[in-house]
C-alpha positions as CSV (number, residue, x, y, z in Angstrom):
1,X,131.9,80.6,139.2
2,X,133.1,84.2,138.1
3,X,132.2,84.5,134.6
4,X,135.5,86.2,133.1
5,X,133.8,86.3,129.5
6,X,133.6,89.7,128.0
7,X,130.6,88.1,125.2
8,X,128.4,86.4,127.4
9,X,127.0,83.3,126.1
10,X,124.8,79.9,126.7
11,X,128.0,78.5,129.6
12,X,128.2,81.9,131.7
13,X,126.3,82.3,135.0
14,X,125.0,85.7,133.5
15,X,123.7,84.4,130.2
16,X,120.6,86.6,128.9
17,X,118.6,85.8,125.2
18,X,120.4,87.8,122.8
19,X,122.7,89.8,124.6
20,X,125.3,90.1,122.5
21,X,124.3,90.5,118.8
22,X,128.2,90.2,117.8
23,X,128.5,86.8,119.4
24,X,124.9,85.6,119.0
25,X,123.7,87.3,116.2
26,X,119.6,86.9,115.7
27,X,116.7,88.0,113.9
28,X,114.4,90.9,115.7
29,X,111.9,91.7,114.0
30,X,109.4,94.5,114.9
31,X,105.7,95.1,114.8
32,X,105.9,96.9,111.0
33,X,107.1,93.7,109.9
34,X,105.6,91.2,111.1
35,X,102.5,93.3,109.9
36,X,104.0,93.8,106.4
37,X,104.5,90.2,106.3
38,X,101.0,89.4,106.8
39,X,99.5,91.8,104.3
40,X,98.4,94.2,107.3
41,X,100.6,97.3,106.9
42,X,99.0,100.0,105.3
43,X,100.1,103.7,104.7
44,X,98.0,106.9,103.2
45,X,99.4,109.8,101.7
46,X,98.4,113.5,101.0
47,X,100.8,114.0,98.3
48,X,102.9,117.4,98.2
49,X,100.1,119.9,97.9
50,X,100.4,124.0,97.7
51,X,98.4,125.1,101.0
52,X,96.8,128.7,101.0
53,X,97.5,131.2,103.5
54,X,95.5,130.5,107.0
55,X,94.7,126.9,106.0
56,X,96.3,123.6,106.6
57,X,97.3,120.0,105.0
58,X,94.8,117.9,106.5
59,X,95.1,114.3,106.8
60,X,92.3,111.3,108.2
61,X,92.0,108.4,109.2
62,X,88.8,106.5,110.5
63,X,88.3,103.2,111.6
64,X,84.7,102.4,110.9
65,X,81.8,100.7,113.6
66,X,81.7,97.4,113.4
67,X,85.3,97.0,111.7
68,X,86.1,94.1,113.9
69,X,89.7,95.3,114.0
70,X,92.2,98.0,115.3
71,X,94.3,100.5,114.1
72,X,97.7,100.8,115.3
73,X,99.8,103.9,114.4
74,X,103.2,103.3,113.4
75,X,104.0,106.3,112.3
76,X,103.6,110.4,111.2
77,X,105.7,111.6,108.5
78,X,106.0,114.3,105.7
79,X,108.1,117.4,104.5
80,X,106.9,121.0,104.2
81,X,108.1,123.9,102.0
82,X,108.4,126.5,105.1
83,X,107.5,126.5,109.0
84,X,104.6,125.5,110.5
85,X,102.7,123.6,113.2
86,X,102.1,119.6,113.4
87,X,98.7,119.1,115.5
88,X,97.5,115.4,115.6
89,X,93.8,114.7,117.3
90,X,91.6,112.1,117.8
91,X,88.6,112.5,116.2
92,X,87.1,115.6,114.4
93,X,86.0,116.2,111.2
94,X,87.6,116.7,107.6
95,X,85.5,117.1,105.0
96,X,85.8,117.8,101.2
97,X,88.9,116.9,99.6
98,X,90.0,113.7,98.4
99,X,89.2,109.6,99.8
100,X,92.7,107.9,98.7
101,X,92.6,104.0,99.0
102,X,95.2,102.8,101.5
103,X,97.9,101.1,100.1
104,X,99.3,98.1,101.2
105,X,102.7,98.3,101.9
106,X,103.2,94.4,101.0
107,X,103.3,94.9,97.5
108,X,101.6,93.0,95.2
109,X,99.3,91.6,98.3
110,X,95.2,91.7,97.4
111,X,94.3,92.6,101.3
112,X,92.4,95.4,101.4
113,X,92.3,97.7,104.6
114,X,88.9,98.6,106.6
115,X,90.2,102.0,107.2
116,X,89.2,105.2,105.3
117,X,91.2,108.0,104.4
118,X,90.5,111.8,103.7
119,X,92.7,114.6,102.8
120,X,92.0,117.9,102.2
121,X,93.0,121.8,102.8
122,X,91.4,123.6,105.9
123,X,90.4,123.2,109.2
124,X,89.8,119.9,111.6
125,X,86.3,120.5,112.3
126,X,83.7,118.8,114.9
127,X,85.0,118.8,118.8
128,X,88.6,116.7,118.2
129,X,90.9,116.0,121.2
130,X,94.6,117.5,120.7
131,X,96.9,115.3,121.8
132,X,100.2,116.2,120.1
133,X,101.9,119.5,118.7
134,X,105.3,119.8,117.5
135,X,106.7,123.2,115.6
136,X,108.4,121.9,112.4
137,X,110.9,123.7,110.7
138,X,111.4,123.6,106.9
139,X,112.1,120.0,105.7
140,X,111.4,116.7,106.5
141,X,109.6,115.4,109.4
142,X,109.0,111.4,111.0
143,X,107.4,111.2,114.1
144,X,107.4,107.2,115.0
145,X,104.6,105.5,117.2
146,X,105.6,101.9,117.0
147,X,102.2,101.0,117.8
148,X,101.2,103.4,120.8
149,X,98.7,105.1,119.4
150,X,95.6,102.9,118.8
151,X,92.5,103.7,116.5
152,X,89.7,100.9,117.6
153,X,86.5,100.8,115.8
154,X,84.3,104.4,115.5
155,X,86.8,106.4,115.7
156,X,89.3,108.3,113.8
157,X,92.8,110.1,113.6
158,X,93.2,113.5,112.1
159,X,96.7,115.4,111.3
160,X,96.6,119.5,110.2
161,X,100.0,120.5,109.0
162,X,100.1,124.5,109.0
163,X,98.9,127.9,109.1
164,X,100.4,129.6,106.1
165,X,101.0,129.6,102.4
166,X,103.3,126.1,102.2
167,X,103.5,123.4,100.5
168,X,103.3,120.2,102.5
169,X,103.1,116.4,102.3
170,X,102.1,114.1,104.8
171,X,101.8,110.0,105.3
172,X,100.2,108.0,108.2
173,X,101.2,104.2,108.5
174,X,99.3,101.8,110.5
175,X,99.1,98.0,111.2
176,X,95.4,96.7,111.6
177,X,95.1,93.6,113.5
């Protein structure tokens, strides 16, 4: 049988879940919001701060031992003043600074998360792995992960946003499960 029908649906031959949002509208939902919904999305932020010449905005994220759960990335963003450089490791070592809470993006929800944040001005310090760069230009910025970047337990994620005399802001958001 030839299926003639522009909007495929349950009676054609060629009929796939959700193939036509028009004709079949349905709910998708994705990982931020299913975690949201359970309490489980969290996000940390550095606030705009005035970075001196030759340092950077420095953001962290560590999953503690033992934790019994894992960190999954969902996403990178910020805004900064002037030009400069986005480096994101895993590991390394910020110190000094401030220890923000994570806050739950579920507002008004009591779950706490096992993560524990650090920003501060400077350098990444200890023997981090680089594993993303990206030259900004003045303005906003929103790099998306969806997930693909995972923190398990004893570890950590650290973003420097820099070199120069800017002012800067940046937020991670992850899902713990």
């Amino acid at each position: 049988m030839t299926n003639f029908s522009v909007f495929n649906n349950e009676n054609s031959p060629l009929y796939t879940l959700v193939n036509n949002t028009y004709s079949s509208p349905a709910v998708i939902s994705s990982p931020e919001g299913d975690a949201v919904k359970n309490g489980r999305l969290f996000t940390v932020t550095s606030a705009s701060t005035a970075v001196g010449g030759g340092s950077n905005l420095l953001i962290q994220i560590t999953n503690p031992n033992g934790s019994g759960r894992t960190l999954y990335i969902s996403q990178i963003t910020g805004g900064i003043s002037a030009a400069a450089t986005l480096n994101v490791y895993s590991g390394g070592t910020v110190t000094g600074g401030t220890t923000p809470t994570p806050f739950n993006l579920r507002f008004g929800n009591a779950t706490t998360s096992i993560a524990t944040a650090r920003t501060s001005t400077g350098s990444v310090g200890g023997s981090p792995t680089l594993f993303l760069t990206a030259l900004l230009a003045e303005g906003m910025f929103n790099f998306p992960f969806g997930g693909g970047v995972i923190v398990p337990p004893n570890t950590s994620i650290s973003i420097s946003v820099g070199t120069g005399a800017i002012t800067a802001a940046a937020n991670i958001t992850w899902w713990e499960y």
